[in-house]
C-alpha positions as CSV (number, residue, x, y, z in Angstrom):
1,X,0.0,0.0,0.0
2,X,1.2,3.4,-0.8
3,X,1.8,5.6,1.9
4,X,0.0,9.3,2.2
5,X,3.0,12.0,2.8
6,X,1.8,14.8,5.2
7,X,3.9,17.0,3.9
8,X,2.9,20.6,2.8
9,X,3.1,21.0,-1.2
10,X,6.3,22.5,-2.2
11,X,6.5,25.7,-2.8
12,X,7.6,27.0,-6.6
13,X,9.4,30.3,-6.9
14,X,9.1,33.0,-8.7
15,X,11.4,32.4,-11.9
16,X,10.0,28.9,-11.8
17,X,6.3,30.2,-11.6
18,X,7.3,32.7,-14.7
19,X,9.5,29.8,-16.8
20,X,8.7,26.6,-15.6
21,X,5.8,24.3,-16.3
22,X,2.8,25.2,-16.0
23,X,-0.3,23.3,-13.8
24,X,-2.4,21.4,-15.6
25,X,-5.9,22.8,-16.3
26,X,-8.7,21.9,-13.5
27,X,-11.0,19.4,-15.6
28,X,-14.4,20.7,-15.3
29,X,-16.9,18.5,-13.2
30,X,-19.1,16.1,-14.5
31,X,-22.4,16.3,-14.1
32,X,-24.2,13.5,-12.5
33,X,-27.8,14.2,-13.5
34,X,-28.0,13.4,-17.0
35,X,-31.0,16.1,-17.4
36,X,-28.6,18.4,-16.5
37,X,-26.0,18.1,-19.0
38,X,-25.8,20.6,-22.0
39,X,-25.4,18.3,-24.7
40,X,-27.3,17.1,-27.2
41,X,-30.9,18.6,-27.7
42,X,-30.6,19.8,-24.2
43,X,-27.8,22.1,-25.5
44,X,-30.7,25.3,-25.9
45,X,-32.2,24.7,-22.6
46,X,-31.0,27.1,-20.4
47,X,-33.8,28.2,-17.9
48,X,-33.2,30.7,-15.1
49,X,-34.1,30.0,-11.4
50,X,-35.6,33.3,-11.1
51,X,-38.1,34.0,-8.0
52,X,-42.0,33.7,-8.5
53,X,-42.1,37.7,-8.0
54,X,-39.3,38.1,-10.7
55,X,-41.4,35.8,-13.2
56,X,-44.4,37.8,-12.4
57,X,-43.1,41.3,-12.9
58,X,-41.8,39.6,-16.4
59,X,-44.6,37.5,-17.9
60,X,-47.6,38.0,-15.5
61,X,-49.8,40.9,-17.6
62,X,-48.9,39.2,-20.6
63,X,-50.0,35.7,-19.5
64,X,-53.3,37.6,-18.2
65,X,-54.0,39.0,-21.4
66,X,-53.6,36.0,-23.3
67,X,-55.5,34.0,-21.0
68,X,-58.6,36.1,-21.1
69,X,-57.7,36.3,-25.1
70,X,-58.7,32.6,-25.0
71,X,-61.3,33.0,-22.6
72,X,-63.0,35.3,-24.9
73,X,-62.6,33.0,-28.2
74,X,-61.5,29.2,-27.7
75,X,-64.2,27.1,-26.8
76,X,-62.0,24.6,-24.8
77,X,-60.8,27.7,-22.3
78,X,-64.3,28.4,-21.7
79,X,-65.1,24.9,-21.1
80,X,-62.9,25.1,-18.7
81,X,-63.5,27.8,-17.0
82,X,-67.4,26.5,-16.9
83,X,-66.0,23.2,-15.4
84,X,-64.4,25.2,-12.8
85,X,-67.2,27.7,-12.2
86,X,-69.8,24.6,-12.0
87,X,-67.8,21.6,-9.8
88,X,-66.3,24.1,-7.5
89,X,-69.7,26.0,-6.8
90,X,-72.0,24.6,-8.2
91,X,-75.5,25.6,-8.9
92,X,-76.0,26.6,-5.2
93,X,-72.8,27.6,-3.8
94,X,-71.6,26.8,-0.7
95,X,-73.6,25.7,1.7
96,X,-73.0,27.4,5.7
97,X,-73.9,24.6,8.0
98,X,-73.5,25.8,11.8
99,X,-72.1,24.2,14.6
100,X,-72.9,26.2,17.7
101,X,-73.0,24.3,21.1
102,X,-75.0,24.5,24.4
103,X,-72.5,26.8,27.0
104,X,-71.2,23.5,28.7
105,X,-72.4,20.7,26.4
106,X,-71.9,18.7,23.3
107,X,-75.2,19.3,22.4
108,X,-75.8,21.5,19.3
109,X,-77.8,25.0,20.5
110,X,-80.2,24.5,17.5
111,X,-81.9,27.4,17.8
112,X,-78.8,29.6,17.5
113,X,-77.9,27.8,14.5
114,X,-81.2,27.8,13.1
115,X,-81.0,32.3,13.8
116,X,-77.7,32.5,12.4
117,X,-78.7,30.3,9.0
118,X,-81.7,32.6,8.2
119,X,-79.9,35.7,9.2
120,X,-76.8,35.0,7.0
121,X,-79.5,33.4,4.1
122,X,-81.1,36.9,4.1
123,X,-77.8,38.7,3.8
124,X,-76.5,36.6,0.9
125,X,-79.8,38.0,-1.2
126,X,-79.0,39.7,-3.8
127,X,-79.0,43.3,-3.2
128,X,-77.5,42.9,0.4
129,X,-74.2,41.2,0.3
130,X,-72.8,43.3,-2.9
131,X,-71.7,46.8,-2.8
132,X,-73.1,47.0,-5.8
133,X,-76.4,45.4,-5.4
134,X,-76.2,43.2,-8.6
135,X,-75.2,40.0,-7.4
136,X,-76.1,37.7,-4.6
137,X,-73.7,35.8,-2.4
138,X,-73.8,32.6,-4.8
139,X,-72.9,35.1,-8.1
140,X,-70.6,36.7,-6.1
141,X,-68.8,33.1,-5.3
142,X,-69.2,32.2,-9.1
143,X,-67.4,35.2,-10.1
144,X,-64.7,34.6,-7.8
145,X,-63.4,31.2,-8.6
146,X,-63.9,32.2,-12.5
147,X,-61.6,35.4,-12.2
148,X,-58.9,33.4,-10.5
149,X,-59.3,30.0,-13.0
150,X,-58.5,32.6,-15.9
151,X,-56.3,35.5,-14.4
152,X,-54.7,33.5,-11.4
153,X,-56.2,35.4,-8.5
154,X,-58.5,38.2,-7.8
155,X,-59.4,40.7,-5.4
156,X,-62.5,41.5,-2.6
157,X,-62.9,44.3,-0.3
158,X,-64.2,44.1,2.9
159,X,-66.3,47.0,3.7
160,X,-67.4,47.4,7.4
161,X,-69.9,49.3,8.4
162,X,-71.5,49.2,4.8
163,X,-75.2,51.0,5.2
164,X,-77.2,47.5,5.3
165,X,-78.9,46.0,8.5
166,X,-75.7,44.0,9.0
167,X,-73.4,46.3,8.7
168,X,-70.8,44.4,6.4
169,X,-70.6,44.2,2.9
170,X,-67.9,42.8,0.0
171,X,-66.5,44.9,-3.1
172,X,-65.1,42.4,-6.1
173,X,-62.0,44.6,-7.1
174,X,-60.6,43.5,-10.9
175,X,-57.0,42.5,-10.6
176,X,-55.9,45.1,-12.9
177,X,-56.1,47.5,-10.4
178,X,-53.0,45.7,-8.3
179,X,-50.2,47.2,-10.3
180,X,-47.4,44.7,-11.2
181,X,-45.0,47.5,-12.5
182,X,-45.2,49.3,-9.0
183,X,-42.3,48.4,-6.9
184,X,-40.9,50.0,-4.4
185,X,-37.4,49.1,-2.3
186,X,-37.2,49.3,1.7
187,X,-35.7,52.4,2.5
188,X,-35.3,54.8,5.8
189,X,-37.3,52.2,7.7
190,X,-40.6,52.5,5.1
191,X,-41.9,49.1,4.2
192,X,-41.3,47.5,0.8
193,X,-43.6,47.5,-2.1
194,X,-43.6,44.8,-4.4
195,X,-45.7,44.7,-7.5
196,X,-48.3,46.7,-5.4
197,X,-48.3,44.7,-2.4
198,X,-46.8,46.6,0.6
199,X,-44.9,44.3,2.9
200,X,-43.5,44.4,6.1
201,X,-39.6,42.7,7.2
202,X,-41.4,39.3,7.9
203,X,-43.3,39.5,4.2
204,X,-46.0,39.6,5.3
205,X,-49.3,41.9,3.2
206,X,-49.7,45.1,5.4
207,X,-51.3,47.4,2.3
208,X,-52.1,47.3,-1.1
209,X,-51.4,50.0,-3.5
210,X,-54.7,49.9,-5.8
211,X,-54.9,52.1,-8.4
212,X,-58.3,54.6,-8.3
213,X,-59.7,53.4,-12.0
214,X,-58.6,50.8,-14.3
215,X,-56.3,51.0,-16.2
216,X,-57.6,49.9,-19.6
217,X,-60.9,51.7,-19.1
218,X,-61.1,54.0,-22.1
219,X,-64.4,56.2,-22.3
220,X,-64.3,59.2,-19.9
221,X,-60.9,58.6,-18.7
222,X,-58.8,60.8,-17.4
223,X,-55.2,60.9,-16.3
224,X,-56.3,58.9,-12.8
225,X,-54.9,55.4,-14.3
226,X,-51.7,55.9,-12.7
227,X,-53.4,57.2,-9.1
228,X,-53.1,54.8,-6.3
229,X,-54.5,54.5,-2.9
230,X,-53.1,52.7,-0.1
231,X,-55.8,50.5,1.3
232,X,-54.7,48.3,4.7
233,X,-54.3,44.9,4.3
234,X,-57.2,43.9,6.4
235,X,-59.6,45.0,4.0
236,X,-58.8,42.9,1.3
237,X,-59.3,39.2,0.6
238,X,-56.3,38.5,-1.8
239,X,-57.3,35.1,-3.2
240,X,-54.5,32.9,-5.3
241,X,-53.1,29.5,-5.4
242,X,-49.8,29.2,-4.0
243,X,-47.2,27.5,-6.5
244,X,-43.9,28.7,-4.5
245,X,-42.6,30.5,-1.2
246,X,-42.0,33.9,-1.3
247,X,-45.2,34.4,-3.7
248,X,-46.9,37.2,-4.2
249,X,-48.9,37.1,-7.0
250,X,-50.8,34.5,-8.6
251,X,-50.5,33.2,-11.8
252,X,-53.2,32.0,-14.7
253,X,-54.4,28.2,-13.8
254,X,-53.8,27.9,-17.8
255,X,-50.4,29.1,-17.8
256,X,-49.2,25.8,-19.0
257,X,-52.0,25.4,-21.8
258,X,-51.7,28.7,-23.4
259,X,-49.5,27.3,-26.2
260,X,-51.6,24.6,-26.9
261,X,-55.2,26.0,-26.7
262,X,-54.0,28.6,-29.5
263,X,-51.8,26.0,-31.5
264,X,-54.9,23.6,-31.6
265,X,-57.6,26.7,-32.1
266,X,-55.4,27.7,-35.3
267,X,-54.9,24.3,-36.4
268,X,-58.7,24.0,-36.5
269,X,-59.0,27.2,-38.4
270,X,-56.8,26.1,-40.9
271,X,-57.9,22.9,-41.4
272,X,-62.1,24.5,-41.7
273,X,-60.7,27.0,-44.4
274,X,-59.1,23.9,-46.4
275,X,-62.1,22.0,-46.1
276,X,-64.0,24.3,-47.0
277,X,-62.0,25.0,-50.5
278,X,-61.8,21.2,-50.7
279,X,-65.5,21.6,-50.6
280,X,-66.0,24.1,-53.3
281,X,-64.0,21.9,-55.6
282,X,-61.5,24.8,-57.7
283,X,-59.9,24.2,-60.3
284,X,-57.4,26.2,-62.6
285,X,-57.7,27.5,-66.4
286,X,-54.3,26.6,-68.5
287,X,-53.8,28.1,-71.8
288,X,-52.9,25.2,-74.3
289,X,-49.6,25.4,-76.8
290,X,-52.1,26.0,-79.6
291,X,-53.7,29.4,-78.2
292,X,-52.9,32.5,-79.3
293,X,-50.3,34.3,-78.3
294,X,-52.3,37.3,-77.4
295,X,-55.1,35.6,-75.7
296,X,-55.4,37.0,-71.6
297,X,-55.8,35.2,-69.0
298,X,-59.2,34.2,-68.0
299,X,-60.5,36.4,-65.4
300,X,-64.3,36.4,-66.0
301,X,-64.5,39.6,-68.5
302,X,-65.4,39.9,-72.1
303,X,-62.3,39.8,-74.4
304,X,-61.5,40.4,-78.2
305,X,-59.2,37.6,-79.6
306,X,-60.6,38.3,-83.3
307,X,-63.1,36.0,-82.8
308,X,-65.9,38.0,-81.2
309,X,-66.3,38.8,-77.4
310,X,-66.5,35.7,-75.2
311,X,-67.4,35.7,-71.5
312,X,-64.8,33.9,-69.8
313,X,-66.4,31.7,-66.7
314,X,-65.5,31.9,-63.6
315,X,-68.0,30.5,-61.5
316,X,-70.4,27.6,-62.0
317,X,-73.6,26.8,-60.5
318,X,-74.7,23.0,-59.6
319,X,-75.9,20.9,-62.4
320,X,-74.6,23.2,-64.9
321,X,-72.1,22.8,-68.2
322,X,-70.4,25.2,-70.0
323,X,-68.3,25.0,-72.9
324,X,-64.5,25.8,-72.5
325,X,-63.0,28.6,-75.0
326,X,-60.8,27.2,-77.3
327,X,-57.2,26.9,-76.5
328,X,-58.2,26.2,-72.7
329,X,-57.9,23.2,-70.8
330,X,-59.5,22.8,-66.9
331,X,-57.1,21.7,-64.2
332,X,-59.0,20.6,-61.0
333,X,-58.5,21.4,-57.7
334,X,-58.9,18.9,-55.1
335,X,-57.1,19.1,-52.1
336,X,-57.6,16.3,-49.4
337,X,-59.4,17.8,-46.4
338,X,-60.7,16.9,-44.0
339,X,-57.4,14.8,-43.3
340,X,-58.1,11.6,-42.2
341,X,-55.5,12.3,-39.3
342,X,-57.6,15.5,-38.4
343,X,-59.3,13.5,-35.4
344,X,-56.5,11.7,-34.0
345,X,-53.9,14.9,-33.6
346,X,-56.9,16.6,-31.9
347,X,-57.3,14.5,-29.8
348,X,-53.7,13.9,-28.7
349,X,-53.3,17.6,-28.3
350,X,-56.9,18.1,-26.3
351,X,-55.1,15.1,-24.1
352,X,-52.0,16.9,-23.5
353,X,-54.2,19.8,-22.8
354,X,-56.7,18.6,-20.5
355,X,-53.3,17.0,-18.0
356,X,-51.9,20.3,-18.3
357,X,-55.2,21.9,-16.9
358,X,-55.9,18.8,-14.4
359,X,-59.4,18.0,-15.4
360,X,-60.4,14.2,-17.3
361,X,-60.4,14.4,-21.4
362,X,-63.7,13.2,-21.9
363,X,-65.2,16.0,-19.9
364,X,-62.9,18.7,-21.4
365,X,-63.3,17.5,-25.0
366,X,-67.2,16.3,-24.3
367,X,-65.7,12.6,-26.1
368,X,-67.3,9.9,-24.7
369,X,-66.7,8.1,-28.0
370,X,-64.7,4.5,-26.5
371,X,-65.2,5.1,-23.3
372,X,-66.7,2.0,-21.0
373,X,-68.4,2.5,-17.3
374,X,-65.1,1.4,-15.4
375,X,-62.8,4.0,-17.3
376,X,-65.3,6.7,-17.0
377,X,-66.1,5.7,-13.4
378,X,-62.3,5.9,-12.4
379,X,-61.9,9.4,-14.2
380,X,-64.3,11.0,-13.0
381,X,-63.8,9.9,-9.4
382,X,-60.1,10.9,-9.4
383,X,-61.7,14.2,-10.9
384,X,-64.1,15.0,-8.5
385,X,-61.0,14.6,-5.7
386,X,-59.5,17.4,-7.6
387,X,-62.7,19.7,-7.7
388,X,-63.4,19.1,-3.7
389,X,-59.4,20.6,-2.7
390,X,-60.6,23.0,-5.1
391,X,-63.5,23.5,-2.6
392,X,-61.5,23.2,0.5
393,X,-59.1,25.9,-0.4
394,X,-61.6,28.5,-1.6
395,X,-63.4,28.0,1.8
396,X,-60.1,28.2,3.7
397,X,-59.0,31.6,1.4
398,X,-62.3,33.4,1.7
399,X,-65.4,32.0,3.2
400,X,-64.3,31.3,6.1
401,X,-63.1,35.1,6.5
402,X,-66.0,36.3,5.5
403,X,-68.3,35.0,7.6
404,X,-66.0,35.6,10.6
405,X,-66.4,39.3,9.5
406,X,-69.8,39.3,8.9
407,X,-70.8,37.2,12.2
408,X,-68.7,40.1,13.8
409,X,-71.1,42.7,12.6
410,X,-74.4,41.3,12.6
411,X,-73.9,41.1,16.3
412,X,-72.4,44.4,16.6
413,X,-75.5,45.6,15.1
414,X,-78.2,42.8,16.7
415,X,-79.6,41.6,13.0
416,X,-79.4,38.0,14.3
417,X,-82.5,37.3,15.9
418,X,-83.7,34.5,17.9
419,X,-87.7,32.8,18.1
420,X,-88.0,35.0,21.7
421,X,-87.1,38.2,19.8
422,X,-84.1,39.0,21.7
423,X,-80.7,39.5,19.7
424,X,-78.1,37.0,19.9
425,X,-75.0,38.4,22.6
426,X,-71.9,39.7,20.9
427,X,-70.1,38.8,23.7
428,X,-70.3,35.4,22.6
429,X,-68.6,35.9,19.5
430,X,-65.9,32.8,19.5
431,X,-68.7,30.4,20.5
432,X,-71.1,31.9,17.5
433,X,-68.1,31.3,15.2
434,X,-68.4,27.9,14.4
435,X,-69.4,27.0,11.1
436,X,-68.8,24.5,8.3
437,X,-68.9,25.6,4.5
438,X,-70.3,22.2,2.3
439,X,-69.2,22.5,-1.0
440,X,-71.8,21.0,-3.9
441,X,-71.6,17.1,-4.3
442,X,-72.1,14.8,-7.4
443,X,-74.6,11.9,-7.8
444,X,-73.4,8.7,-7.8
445,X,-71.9,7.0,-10.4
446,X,-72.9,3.5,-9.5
447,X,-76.3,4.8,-7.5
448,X,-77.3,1.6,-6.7
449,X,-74.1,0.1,-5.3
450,X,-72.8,2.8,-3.9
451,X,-75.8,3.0,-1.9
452,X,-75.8,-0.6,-1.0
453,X,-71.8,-0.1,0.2
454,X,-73.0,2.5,2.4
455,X,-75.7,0.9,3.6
456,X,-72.5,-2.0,4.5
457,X,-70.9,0.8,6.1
458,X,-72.8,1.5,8.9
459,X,-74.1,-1.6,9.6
460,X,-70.2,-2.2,10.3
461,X,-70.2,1.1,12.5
462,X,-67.6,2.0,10.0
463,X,-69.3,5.4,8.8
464,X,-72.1,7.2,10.2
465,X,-74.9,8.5,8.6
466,X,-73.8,12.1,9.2
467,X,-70.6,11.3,7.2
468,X,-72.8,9.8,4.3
469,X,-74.9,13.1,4.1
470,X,-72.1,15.3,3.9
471,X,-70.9,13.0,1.4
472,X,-74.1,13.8,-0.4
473,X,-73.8,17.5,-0.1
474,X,-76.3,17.2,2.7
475,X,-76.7,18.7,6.9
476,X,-77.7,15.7,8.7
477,X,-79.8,18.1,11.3
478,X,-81.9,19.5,7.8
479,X,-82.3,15.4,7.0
480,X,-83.3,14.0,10.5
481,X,-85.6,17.6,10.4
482,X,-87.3,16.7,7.2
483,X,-88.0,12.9,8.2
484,X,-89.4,13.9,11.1
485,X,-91.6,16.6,9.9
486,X,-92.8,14.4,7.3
487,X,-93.1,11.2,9.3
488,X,-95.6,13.8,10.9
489,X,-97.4,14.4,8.1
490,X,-98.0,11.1,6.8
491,X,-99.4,10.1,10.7
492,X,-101.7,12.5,10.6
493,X,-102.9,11.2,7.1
494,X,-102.9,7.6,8.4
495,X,-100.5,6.6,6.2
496,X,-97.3,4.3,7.3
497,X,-94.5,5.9,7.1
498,X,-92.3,2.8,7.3
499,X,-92.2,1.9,3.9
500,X,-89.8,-1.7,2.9
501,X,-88.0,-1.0,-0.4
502,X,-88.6,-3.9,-2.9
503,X,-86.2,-6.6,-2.6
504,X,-82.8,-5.9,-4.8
505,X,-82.5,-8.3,-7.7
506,X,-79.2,-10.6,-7.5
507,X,-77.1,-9.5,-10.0
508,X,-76.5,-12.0,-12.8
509,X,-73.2,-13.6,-13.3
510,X,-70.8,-12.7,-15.3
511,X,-70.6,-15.0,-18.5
512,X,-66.7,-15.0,-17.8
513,X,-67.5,-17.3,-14.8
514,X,-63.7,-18.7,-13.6
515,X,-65.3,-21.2,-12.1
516,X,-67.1,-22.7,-15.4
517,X,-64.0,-25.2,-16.3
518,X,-64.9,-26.8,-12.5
519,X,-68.7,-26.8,-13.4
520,X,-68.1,-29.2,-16.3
């Protein structure tokens, strides 16, 4: 074995350094990660790891405009967006369910949460809720999760002490007010602003710079586009999904798309114009060698070859024939569209398109063409996964806010009454807090097994029927109400309210039976 010296390199001096030989060149490292290595096709690919606020002061208005470009024009964006606005709100919205309990009991105070429900019903009217008095709490919600599908997030103001009987009311801001060109460095102990959003050392939102009128709005504007207000971070419900730390701003949910959707929308364009030429069967007029030299072109008008005047044709009408001039022959036209490849690349680019925007194909593209119960079944329950966080974070970004601030000043102002008449106690407010937001919920796909599995599932005492109903989109109180107000009924119309379903039919075997071949 080779022993190590310890010995400190030698040192070379200076004529040597000048004359001698020089060190060998470091050898640059190797990479180990072969997708790291600039060779090859990978020799152009040179991203930057730039910060989320550095990509959004660079592409984020652009991206914005392009994205409501295609939300204007391309029917697959706005199948989208009408995916998004219907699985994640629905036709109802969201549904506040409370949960208030007795002082110093498990026991739900069900006439508190009955007060609260009406009161908060009555303020979601339209009219109420909206500073403007055009939408109700449900548009409002629709709105919301539409304006941050297409422009990646959106902006509400809170308005306290709004002159309604609850005191409270919400202001839907467009995004274009939040400058992204207004940036502002820390100095002399002032707070940074970046891209309109005034932070604090821990970056955290302590203002927002909002312009006064928006800036693309072109009839009666003056020169306010570029006036800003500073508006204190607890007014506003900035709503976005968060890709990265240190984000700011939010970014289109059809960022990744955007080449596609107009790729495929001017493929399609194309391939309609071709077919319809393809359609109109053209053709060409070609002067022969034995024409005369002097003869035009054939453009439709009356010429003078010697022979007389002779209108030229140049259009045809069905189940006519004309006779050619002489020294013309006809050259068809016939180019071959629709390609017989036209289906299969749009559907391999509405595939890559529907992954990139994280919703199933066959709902996307409205195919159902090839598509069996199981496949379907599996897509869409992965799907509806999707569409429920979708829920859960809208609820956790804004509902829950607002009603914390609307709860606030209902009792501030006594709007929530109870059956006595007396106004529910502000000084309660934590206990009169608690609330659940349901999100919508889909029928089954399976109705009659799935019922059956449920039906399984608490016999088991694996799931209660209070976990079934909110599967369902359902409050369990509002169920057990109902059936007991209509057992009620149907007593007092002597009828039996206890009512045997008919027995469920066995289900036949499958013909595949792997158990025939032992039959025999």
């Amino acid at each position: 074995m080779a022993k190590q010296s310890n010995a400190a390199p030698r040192k070379r001096g200076f004529f040597a350094r000048l004359f001698g030989r020089r060190d060998s060149v470091p050898q640059t490292a190797r990479r180990n990660f072969a997708g790291a290595r600039p060779v090859g096709s990978l020799a152009s690919w040179q991203p930057q790891n730039w910060s989320a606020d550095a990509l959004a002061r660079s592409d984020l208005d652009r991206l914005r405009a392009r994205a409501r470009s295609l939300a204007r024009d391309n029917d697959y964006m706005r199948k989208f967006l009408n995916m998004v606005e219907s699985n994640v709100v629905g036709r109802d919205g969201f549904a506040l369910q409370m949960r208030v309990l007795l002082d110093n009991a498990a026991t739900p105070d069900t006439l508190a949460n009955k007060a609260i429900e009406e009161a908060f019903s009555r303020w979601a009217r339209r009219g109420v809720c909206d500073v403007t008095g055009q939408l109700s709490f449900t548009d409002l919600q629709r709105l919301l999760i539409r304006g941050v599908a297409r422009d990646g997030e959106v902006l509400v103001r809170h308005l306290s002490g709004f002159n309604n009987e609850y005191g409270y009311a919400l202001q839907v801001l467009d995004i274009d007010r939040l400058d992204t060109g207004y940036n502002v460095p820390p100095q002399n102990g002032r707070n940074a602003v970046r891209m309109g959003v005034e932070l604090n050392s821990y970056s955290r939102p302590v203002a927002y710079w909002l312009r006064t009128s928006h800036p693309g709005e072109a009839y009666g504007q003056t020169n306010t586009g570029n006036l800003r207000e500073r508006v204190p971070a607890e007014q506003i419900s900035h709503i976005f999904l968060h890709d990265r730390p240190e984000q700011r701003r939010g970014f289109p949910w059809v960022a990744s798309a955007i080449i596609g959707l107009q790729n495929l929308s001017g493929y399609q364009e194309a391939a309609i114009i071709a077919a319809r030429v393809g359609a109109s069967k053209m053709g060409f007029f070609k002067q022969t060698e034995d024409a005369d030299n002097f003869m035009p072109p054939i453009d439709g008008q009356e010429v003078d070859n010697g022979r007389g005047g002779i209108d030229l044709i140049d259009s045809v009408e069905p189940g006519t024939f004309h006779e050619l001039p002489q020294g013309y022959d006809f050259t068809p036209f016939d180019p071959d569209y629709p390609h017989a490849n036209y289906d299969a690349f749009v559907k391999a680019s509405l595939r890559g398109i529907a992954s990139g925007l994280n919703v199933a194909y066959h709902s996307l593209a409205n195919d159902l063409e090839g598509v069996n119960f199981s496949s379907i079944r599996s897509g869409t329950l992965e799907e509806r996964d999707t569409w429920m966080t979708l829920q859960n974070w809208f609820a956790e970004s804004f509902l829950y806010d607002v009603f914390d601030r609307w709860i606030e000043a209902a009792l501030l102002m006594g709007a929530i009454k109870m059956p006595s008449g007396k106004s529910l106690p502000a000084g309660k407010l934590d206990k009169f807090k608690a609330c659940n937001w349901q999100g919508r919920r889909w029928s089954w796909v399976d109705p009659l097994k799935d019922i059956n599995a449920h039906k399984e599932a608490v016999a088991l005492s694996v799931k209660s029927r209070r976990d079934i109903c909110t599967e369902m989109g359902l409050d369990f109180e509002d169920v057990i109400a109902q059936i007991e107000h209509e057992n009620q009924i149907l007593a007092a119309k002597g009828i039996a309210a206890d009512v045997k379903p008919p027995p469920v039919a066995a289900e036949p075997e499958s013909e595949d039976d792997p158990n025939e071949e032992n039959k025999a």
